[in-house]
VOBA-1610 file (N, C-alpha, C; in pm, whole numbers, padded with zeros to 5 digits, always signed):
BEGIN
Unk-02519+00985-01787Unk-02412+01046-01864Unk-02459+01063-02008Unk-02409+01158-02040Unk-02434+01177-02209Unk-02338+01131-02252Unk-02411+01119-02437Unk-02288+01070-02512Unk-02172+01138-02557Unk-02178+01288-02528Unk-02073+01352-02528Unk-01937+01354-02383Unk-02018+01295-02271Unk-01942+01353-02181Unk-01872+01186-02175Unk-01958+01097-02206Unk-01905+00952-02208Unk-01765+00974-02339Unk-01785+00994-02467Unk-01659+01064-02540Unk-01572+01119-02479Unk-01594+01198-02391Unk-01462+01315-02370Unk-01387+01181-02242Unk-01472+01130-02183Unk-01424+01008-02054Unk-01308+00935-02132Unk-01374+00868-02223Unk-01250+00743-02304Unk-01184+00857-02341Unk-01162+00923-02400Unk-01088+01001-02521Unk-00967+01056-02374Unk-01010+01098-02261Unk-00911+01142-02165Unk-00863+00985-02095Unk-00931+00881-02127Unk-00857+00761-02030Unk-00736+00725-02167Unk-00767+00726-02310Unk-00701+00733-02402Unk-00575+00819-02390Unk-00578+00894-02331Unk-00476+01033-02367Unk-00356+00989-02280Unk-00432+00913-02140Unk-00312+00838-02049Unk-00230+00717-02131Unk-00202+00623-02225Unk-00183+00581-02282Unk-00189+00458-02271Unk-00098+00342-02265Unk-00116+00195-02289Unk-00074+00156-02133Unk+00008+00222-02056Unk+00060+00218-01964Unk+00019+00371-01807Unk-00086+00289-01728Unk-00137+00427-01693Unk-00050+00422-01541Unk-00062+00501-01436Unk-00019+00526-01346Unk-00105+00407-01233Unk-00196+00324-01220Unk-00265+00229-01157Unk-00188+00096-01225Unk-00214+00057-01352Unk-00133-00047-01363Unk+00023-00029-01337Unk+00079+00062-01310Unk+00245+00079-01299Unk+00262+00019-01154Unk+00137+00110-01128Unk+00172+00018-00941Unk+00104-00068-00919Unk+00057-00136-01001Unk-00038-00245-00981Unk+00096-00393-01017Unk+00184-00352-01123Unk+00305-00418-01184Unk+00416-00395-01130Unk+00459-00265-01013Unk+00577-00270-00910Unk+00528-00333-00771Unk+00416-00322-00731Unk+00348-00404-00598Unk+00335-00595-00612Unk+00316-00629-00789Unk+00310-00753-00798Unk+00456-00793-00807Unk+00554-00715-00860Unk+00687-00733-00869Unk+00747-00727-00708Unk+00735-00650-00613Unk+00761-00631-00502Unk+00699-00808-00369Unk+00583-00833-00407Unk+00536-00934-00353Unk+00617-01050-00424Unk+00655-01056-00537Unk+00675-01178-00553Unk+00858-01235-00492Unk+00898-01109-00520Unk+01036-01101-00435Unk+01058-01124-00293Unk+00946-01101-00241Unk+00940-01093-00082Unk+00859-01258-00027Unk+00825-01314-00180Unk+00736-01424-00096Unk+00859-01583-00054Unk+00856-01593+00062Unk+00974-01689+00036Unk+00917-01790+00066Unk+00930-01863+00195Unk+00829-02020+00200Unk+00709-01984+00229Unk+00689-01845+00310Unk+00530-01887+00342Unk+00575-01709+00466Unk+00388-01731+00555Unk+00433-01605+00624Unk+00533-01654+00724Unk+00587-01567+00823Unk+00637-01544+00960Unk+00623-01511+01045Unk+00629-01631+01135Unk+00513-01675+01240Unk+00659-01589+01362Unk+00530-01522+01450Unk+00606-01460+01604Unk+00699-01568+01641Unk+00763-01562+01689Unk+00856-01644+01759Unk+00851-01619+01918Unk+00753-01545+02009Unk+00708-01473+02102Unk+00593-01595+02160Unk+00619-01676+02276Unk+00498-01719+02301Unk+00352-01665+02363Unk+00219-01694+02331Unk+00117-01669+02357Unk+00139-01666+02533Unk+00218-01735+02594Unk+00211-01660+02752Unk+00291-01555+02801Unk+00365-01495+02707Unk+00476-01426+02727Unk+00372-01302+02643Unk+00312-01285+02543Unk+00214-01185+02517Unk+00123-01154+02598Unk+00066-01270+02670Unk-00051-01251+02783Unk-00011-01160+02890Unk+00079-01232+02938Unk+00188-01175+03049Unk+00166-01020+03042Unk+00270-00963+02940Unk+00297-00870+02864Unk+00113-00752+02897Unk+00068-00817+02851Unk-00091-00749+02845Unk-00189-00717+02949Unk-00156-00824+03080Unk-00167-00828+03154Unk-00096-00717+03258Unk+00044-00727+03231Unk+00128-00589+03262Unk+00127-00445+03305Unk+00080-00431+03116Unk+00063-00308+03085Unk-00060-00261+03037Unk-00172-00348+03017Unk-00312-00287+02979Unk-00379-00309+03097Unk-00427-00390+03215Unk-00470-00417+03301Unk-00491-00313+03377Unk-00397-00225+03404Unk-00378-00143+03500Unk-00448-00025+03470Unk-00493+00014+03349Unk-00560+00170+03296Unk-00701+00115+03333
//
């Protein structure tokens, strides 16, 4: 890169201002996770023989 085209780079990341469109959703996705985090993940409530089953079922057969 030249030192002109490196200028015109900042001078256009400048022009987006203090607040760009990546950190906005970088600050509604961290706002969104933290609302949604409650004790921990959520575990299937579906047992592993009742999935097998299930798989056994309907993929077996193709």
């Amino acid at each position: 890169m030249t030192l002109p085209t490196i200028a015109a780079t900042l001078s256009a990341w400048d022009a987006l201002g203090a607040t760009s469109v990546h950190s906005q959703a970088a600050k509604y996705l961290t706002e969104k996770i933290a609302a949604s985090n409650t004790s921990g993940p959520t575990r299937s409530r579906v047992t592993f023989d009742t999935i097998a089953h299930q798989w056994l079922t309907h993929m077996m057969p193709l």
